[in-house]
C-alpha positions in Angstrom: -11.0 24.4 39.7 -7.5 23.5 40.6 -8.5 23.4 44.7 -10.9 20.7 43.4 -7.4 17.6 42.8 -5.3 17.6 45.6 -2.4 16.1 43.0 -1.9 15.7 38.9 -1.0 12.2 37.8 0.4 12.1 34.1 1.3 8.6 32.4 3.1 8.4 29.5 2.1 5.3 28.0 2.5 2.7 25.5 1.3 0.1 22.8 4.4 -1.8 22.8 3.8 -6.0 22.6 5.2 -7.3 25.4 4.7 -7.5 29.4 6.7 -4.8 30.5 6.8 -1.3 28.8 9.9 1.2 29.3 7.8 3.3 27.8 5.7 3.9 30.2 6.5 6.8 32.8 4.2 7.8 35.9 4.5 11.4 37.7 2.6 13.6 40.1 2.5 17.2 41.4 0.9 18.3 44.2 0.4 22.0 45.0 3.1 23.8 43.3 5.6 21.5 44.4 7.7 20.0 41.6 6.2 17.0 40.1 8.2 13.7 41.3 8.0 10.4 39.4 6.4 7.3 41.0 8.4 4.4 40.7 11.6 5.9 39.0 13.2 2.9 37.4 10.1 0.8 37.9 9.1 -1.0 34.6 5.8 -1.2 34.3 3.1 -3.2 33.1 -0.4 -1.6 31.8 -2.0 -4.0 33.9 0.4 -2.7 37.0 -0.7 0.9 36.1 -4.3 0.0 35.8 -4.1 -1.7 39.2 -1.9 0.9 40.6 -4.8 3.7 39.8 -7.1 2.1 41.0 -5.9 1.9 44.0 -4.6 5.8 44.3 -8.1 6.8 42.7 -9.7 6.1 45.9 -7.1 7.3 48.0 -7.2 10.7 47.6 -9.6 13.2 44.7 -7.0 12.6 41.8 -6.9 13.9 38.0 -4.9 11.1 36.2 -3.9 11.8 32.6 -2.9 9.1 29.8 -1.4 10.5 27.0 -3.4 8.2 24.1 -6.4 8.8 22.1 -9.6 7.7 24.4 -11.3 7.1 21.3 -10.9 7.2 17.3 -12.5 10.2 15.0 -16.0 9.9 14.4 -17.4 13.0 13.7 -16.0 13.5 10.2 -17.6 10.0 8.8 -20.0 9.3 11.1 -18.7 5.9 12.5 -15.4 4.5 13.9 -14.5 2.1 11.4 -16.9 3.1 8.1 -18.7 -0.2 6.4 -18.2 -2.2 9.2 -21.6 -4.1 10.2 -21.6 -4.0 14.5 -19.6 -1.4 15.2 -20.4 0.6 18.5 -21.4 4.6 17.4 -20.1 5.5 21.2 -16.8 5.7 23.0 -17.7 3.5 26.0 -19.5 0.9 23.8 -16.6 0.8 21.5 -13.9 0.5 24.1 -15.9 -2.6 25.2 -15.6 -4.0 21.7 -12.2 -3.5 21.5 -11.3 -5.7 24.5 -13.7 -8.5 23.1 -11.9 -8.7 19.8 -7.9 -8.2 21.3 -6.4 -11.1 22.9 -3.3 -9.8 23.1 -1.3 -10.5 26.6 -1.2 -7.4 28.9 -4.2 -5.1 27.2 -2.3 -4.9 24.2 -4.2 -4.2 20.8 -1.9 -5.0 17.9 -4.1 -7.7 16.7 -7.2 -5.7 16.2 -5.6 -3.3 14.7 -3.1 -6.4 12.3 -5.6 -8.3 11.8 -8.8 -8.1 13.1 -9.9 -5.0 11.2 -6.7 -4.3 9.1 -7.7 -2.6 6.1 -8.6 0.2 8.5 -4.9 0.9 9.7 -2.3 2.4 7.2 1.4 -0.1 7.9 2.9 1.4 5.3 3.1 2.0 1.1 1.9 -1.3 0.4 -1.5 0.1 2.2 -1.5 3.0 -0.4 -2.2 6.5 0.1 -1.5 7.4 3.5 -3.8 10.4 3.4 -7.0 8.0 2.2 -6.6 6.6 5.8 -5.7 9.5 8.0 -8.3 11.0 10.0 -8.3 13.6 13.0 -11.2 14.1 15.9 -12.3 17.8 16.1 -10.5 18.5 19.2 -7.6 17.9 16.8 -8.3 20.4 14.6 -9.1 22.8 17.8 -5.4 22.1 18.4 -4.4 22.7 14.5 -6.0 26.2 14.6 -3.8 27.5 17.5 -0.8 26.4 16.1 -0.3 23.0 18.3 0.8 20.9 15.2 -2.0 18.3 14.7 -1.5 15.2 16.7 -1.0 11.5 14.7 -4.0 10.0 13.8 -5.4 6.9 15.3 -5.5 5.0 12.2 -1.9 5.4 11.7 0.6 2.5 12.5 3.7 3.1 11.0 6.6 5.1 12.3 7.9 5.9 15.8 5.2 8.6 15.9 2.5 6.5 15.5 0.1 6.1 18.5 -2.7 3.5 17.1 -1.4 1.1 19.4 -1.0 2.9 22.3 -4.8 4.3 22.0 -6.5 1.2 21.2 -4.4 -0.9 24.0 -5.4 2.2 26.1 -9.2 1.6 25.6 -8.7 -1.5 26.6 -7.3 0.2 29.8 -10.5 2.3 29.8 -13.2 -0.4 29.6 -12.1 -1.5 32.7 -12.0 1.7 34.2 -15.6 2.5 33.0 -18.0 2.8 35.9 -15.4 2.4 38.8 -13.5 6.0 38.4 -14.8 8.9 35.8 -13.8 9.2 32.6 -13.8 13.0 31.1 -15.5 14.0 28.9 -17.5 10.5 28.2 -18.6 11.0 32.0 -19.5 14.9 33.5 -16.8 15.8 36.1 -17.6 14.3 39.2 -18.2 16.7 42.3 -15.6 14.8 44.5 -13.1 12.2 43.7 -11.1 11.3 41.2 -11.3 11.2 37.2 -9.4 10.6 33.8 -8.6 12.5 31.1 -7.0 12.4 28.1 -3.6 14.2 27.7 -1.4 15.7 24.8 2.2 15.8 26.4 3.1 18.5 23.3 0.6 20.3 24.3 2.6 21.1 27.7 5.8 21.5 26.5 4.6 24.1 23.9 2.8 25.8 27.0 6.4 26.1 28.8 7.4 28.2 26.2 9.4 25.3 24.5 8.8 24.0 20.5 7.9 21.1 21.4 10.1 19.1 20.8 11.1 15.6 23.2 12.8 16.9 26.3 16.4 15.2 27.3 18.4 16.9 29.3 17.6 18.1 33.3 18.3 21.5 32.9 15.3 21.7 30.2 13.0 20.0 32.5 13.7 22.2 35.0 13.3 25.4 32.7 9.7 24.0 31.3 8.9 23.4 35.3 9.5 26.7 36.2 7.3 28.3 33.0 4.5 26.1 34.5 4.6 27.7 37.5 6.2 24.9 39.3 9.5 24.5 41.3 12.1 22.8 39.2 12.9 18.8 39.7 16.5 18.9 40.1 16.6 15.7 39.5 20.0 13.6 40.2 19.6 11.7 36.7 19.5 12.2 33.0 16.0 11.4 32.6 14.2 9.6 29.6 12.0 11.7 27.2 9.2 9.5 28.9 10.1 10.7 32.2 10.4 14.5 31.0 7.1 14.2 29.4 4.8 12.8 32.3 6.9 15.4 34.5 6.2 17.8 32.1 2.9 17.3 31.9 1.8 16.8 35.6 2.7 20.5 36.1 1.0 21.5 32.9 -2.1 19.4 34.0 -1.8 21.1 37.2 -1.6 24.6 36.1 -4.2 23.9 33.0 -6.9 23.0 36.2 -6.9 26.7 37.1 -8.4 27.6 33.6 -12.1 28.0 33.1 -12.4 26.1 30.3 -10.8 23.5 31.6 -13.4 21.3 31.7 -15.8 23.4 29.6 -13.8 24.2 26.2 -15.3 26.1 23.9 -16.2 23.7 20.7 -17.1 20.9 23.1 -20.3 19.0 22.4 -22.5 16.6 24.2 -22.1 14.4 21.2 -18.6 14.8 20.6 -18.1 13.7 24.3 -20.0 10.6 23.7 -18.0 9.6 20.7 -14.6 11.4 20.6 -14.1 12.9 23.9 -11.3 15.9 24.2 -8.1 16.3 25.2 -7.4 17.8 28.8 -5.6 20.8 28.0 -7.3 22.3 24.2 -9.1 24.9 25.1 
């Protein structure tokens, strides 16, 4: 299945507020060349990067990666946001209702998640107990049984950690992406072309034979490159642990595409990929 991308996009992305996001890192491999940053320095906008893959989507068959949750769990309580009246019980519908109800400048989503429906979002002790809003999607607990260390939860705000806002600004990302460029699992894997998927960047580092930990120095990179399967970076910088984890993770996506279960992991269900989707790279 590799043969079937001629190159591996990973985006590290964020939930920041704001219009421009240093959080945000872009890389790509081709073949087993080492993956190269687009943009090095570049700060990006989500709406830049949304425009931007549009663009490189058509240019050439592409796997892009975004490292956020494409959608919150469901499976365990059988809806998105429980005792809510109108609430979407599928990821593309619900990714639609999350843009209607954010107005936040540049996708952002910290007012759905502050206000809009904010007794579903833990911010902090006040809130209560943490754990009575914490919930994982079963591709989560995939990850849990082989030792990946279970990924935050989408209803969690708080902390450096967190990656509620980075998800939910990224649905945003992915209602307008919806129907122009395919979206894996929610939409089969196309038999040309280009398509998304949702990535871990953890889960590539711990592939590369590292703990897992953020990645900070060059010599580091290089050594997870080269456990990939990929020539190292050498890169002339000391790089952000944004830019070591979309570099990172473009080779691990790249090498992960060779696997078959890529697409087909084992615990995968029609319905799961109509609610929660899967992460590109639990198998």
């Amino acid at each position: 299945m590799s043969g079937r991308f001629s190159r591996f996009v990973a985006i590290d992305w964020s939930g920041a507020k704001g219009q421009r996001h240093k959080g945000i890192a872009i890389a790509e491999a081709r073949a087993d060349a080492a993956p190269a940053l687009v943009r090095p320095g570049h700060v990006w906008s989500r709406r830049e990067v949304l425009d931007w893959l549009l663009v490189e989507a058509a240019r050439e068959p592409t796997l892009f990666g975004f490292d956020f949750s494409f959608a919150p769990p469901f499976a365990e309580r059988g809806a998105y946001l429980p005792g809510e009246n109108g609430i979407p019980d599928n990821a593309r519908d619900f990714w639609a209702y999350v843009d209607g109800k954010s107005a936040d400048e540049d996708l952002g989503a910290a007012s759905f998640l502050e206000e809009v429906h904010r007794r579903h979002f833990y911010f902090g002790i006040a809130d209560g107990v943490k754990a009575d809003f914490v919930r994982f999607r079963i591709c989560d607990a995939h990850l849990n049984a082989q030792g990946g260390r279970k990924t935050a939860s989408a209803y969690d705000a708080i902390g450096a950690a967190q990656v509620a806002k980075a998800s939910f600004s990224g649905m945003r990302l992915l209602h307008r992406l919806s129907e122009r460029v395919a979206i894996w699992p929610m939409d089969p894997l196309p038999g040309n072309g280009s398509a998304v998927v949702e990535i871990y960047t953890r889960i590539y580092i711990r592939n590369a034979g590292l703990p897992g930990k953020k990645v900070r120095t060059a010599a580091e990179l290089d050594t997870a490159l080269v456990a990939l399967g990929s020539d190292p970076a050498f890169l002339d910088h000391v790089p952000t642990d944004h830019q070591t984890d979309a570099l990172i993770t473009a080779a691990g996506m790249r090498a992960h595409a060779a696997s078959r279960f890529a697409f087909d992991p084992p615990g995968l269900t029609p319905s799961l990929a109509q609610t929660e989707g899967w992460t590109f790279g639990i198998a």
